[in-house]
C-alpha positions in Angstrom: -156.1 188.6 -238.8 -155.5 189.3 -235.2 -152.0 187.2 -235.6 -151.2 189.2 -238.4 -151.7 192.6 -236.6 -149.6 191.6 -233.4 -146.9 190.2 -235.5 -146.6 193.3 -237.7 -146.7 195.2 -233.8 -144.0 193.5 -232.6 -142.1 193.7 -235.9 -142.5 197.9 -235.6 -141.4 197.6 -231.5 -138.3 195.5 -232.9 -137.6 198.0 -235.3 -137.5 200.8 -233.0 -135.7 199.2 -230.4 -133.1 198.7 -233.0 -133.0 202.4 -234.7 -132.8 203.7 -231.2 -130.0 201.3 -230.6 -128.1 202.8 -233.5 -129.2 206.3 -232.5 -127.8 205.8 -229.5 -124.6 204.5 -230.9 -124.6 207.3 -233.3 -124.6 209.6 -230.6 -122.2 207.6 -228.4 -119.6 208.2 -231.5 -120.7 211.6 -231.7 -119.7 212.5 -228.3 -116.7 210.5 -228.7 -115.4 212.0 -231.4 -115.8 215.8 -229.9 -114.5 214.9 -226.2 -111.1 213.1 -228.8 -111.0 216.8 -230.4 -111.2 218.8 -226.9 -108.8 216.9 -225.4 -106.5 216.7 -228.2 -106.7 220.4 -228.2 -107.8 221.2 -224.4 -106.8 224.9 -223.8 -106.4 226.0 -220.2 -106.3 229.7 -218.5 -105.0 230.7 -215.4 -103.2 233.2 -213.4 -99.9 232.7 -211.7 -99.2 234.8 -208.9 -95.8 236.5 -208.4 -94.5 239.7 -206.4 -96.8 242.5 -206.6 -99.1 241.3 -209.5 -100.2 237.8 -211.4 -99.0 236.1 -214.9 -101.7 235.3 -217.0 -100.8 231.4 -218.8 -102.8 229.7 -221.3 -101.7 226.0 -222.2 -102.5 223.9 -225.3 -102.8 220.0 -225.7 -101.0 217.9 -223.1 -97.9 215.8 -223.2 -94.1 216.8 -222.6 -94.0 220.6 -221.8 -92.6 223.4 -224.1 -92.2 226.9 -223.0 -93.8 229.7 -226.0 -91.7 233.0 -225.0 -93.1 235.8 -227.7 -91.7 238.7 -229.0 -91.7 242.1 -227.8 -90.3 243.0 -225.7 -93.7 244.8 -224.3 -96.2 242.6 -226.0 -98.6 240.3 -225.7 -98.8 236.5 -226.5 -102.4 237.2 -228.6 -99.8 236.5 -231.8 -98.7 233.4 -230.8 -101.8 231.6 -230.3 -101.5 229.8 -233.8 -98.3 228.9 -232.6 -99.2 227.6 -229.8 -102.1 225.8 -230.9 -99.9 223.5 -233.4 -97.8 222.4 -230.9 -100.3 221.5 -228.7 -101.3 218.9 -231.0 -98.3 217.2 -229.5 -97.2 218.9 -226.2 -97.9 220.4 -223.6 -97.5 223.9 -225.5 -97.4 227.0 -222.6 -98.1 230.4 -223.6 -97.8 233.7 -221.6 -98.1 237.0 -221.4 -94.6 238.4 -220.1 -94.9 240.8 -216.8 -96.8 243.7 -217.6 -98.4 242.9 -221.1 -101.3 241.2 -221.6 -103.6 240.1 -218.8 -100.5 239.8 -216.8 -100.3 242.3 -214.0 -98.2 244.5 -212.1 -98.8 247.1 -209.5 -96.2 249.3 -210.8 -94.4 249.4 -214.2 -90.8 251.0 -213.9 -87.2 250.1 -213.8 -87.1 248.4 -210.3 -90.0 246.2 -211.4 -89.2 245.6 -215.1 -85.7 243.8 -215.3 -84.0 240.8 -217.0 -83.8 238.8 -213.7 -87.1 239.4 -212.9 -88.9 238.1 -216.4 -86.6 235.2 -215.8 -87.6 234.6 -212.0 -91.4 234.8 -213.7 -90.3 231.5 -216.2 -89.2 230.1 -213.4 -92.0 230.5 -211.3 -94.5 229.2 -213.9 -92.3 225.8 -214.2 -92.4 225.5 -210.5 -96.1 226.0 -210.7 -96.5 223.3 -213.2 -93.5 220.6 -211.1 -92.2 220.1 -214.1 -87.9 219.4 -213.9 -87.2 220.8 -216.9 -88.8 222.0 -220.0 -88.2 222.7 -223.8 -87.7 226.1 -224.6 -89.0 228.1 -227.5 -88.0 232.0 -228.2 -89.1 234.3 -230.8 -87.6 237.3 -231.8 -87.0 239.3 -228.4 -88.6 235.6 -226.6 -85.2 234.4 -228.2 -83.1 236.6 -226.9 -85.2 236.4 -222.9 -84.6 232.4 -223.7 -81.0 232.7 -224.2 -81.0 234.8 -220.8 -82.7 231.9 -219.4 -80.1 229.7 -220.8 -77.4 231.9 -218.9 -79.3 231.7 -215.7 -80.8 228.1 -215.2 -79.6 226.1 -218.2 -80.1 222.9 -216.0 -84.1 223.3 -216.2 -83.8 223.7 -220.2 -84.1 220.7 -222.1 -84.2 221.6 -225.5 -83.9 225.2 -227.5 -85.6 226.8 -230.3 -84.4 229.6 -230.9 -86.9 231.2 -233.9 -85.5 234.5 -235.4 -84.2 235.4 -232.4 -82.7 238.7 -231.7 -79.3 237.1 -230.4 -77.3 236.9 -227.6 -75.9 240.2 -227.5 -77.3 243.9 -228.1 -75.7 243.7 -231.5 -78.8 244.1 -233.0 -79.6 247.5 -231.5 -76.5 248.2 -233.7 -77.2 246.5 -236.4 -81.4 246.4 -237.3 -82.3 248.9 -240.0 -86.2 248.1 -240.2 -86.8 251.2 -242.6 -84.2 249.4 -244.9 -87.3 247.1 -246.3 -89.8 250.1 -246.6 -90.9 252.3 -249.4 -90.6 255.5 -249.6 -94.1 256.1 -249.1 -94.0 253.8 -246.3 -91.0 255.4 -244.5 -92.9 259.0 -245.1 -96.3 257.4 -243.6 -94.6 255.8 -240.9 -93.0 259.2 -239.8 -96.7 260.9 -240.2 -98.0 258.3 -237.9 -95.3 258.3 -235.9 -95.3 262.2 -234.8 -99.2 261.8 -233.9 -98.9 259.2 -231.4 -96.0 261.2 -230.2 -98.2 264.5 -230.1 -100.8 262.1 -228.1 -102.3 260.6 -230.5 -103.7 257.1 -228.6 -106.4 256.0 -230.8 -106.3 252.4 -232.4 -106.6 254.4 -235.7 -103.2 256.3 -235.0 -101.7 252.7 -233.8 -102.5 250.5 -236.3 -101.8 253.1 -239.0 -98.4 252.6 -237.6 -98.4 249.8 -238.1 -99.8 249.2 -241.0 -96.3 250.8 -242.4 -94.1 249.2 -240.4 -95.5 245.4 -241.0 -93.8 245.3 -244.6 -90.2 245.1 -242.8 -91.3 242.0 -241.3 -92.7 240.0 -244.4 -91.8 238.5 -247.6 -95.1 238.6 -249.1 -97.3 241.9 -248.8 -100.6 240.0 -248.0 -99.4 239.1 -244.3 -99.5 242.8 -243.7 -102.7 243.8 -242.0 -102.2 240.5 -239.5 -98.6 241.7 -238.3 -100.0 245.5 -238.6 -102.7 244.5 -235.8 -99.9 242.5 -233.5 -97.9 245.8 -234.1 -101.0 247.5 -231.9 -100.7 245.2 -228.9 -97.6 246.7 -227.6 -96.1 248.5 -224.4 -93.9 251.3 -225.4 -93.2 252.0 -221.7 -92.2 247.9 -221.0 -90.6 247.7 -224.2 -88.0 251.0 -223.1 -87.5 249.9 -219.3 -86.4 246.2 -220.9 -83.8 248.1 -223.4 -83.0 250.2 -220.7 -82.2 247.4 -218.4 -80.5 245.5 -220.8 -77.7 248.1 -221.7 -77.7 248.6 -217.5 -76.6 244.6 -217.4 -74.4 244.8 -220.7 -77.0 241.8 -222.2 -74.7 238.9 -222.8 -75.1 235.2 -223.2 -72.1 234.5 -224.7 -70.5 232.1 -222.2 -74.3 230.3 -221.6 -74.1 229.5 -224.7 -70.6 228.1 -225.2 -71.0 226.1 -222.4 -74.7 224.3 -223.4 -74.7 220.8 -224.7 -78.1 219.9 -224.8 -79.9 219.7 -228.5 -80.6 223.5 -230.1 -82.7 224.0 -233.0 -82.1 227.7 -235.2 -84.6 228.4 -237.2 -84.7 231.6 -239.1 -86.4 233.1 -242.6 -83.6 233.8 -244.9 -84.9 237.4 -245.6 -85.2 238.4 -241.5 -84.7 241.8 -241.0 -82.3 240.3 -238.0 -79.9 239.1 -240.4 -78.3 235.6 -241.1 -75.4 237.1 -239.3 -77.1 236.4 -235.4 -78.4 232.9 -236.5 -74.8 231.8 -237.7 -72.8 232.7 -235.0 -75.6 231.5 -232.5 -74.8 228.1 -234.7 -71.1 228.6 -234.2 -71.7 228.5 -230.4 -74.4 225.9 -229.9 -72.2 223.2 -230.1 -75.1 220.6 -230.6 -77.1 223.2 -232.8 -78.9 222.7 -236.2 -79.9 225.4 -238.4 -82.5 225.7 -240.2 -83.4 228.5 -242.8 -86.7 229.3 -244.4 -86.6 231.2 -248.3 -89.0 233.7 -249.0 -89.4 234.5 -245.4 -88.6 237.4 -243.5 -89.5 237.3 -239.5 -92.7 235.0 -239.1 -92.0 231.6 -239.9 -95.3 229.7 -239.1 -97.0 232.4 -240.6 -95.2 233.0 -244.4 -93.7 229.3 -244.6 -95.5 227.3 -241.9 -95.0 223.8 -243.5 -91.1 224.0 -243.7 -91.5 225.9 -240.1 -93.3 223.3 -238.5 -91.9 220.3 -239.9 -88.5 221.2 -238.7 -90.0 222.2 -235.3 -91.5 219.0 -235.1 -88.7 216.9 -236.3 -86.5 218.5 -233.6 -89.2 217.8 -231.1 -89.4 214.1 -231.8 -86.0 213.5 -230.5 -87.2 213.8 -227.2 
């Protein structure tokens, strides 16, 4: 009886030794798989200093790096975290908040300190930051058209392009753009309503997002992306957004010959509805002399948001070539 008793014992201590050894293991995977997931998606803030202020820099994933220049100009990068965030999966994706937007700073906002060369100077001192040579390039909207400035300026330090429904080359589309074109109505009427309060001094978020709750159908294909762009319509400088116009009519905004004279791989990509046109994509493709162009149906000016499979996967296509 005694045997009996210590071998059943030491059959129970075996048998915890050996669940604790697959508890352990368990957890061992566990933490494996999380630290995989982090560092396939390890996000990173910081800020940059530059002249008289700082520019706040958030970076996704690791790998080769690939410059995220949003829209605006006058806004924040909250819009293009998404973005961001896919590419990181496989770069190094780098995401900022332009001079003056954001949780970038500036000591004072006004023409001397919000410039062309300036927001350029800024790029350049965020690759300089990160020692990387060169970099891939991406622009969107307004980003495409600070991209293509970048272009003119350094296009030695710019590997690859994207140039996503970019606002061109040229101030054509201050010309050109008819945004109210796309909207009701009702829409034009509310958007005027909204319009003339925050122009009386109306500054609540109510007033803003109302605003841009009508604008937002000029900028997508289907109605159900509406409240998303209507709260990225909120996150916007009005005073950044003039002093950039206003510069760029002071410098005649033209990247004609930057273009002409680039070699290395573009990519144009561009929802076949954008309010831009096909017009500024095509002669951009004209140009680019090793340029691909890519449009999206049923998509107006958000591409990873309206059609992000065919977005992405020509995004990432492009990318693997380097």
């Amino acid at each position: 009886m005694i045997r009996m008793k210590n071998t059943t014992m030491h059959f129970h201590l075996l048998l915890t030794k050996e669940l604790n050894k697959l508890l352990n293991m368990r957890t061992l995977i566990i933490w494996f798989l999380l630290i995989t997931a982090y560092s396939t998606q390890a996000q990173t803030m910081l800020n940059i200093p530059i002249q008289n202020g700082n520019i706040h820099v958030t970076t996704y994933g690791g790998g080769e790096p690939i410059l995220i220049i949003n829209g605006g100009p006058g806004m924040n990068s909250n819009g293009f975290v998404s973005l961001a965030q896919e590419l990181g999966k496989t770069h190094l994706a780098i995401l900022y908040d332009q001079r003056g937007t954001g949780k970038s700073t500036i000591s004072e906002i006004n023409s001397e300190t919000m410039t062309m060369d300036l927001m350029v100077s800024d790029i350049e001192i965020i690759r300089q930051y990160f020692g990387f040579e060169n970099w891939i390039v991406l622009g969107h909207s307004f980003g495409g058209m600070l991209a293509s400035y970048y272009l003119k300026k350094q296009p030695e330090r710019i590997r690859g392009l994207i140039l996503s429904g970019s606002g061109g080359f040229d101030l054509n589309i201050t010309r050109n753009l008819n945004l109210l074109a796309r909207l009701s109505e009702t829409e034009r009427d509310s958007l005027n309503y909204w319009n003339q309060r925050i122009n009386q001094g109306d500054t609540t978020y109510l007033a803003s997002y109302n605003r841009g709750k009508y604008l937002a159908p000029a900028y997508v294909y289907d109605r159900k992306h509406v409240p998303v762009i209507a709260e990225r319509l909120t996150q916007g400088n009005s005073v950044v957004n003039s002093l950039i116009w206003q510069n760029m009519r002071a410098i005649e905004f033209n990247c004609r010959d930057g273009y002409r004279n680039f070699t290395n791989p573009v990519l144009i990509i561009q929802g076949k509805q954008d309010v831009m046109g096909n017009t500024i994509a095509r002669e951009a493709h004209k140009l680019l002399e090793n340029s691909e162009l890519v449009f999206l149906n049923e998509c107006v000016h958000y591409g990873w948001l309206e059609q992000p499979e065919g977005y992405f996967e020509a995004i990432h296509r492009f990318l693997s070539n380097f």
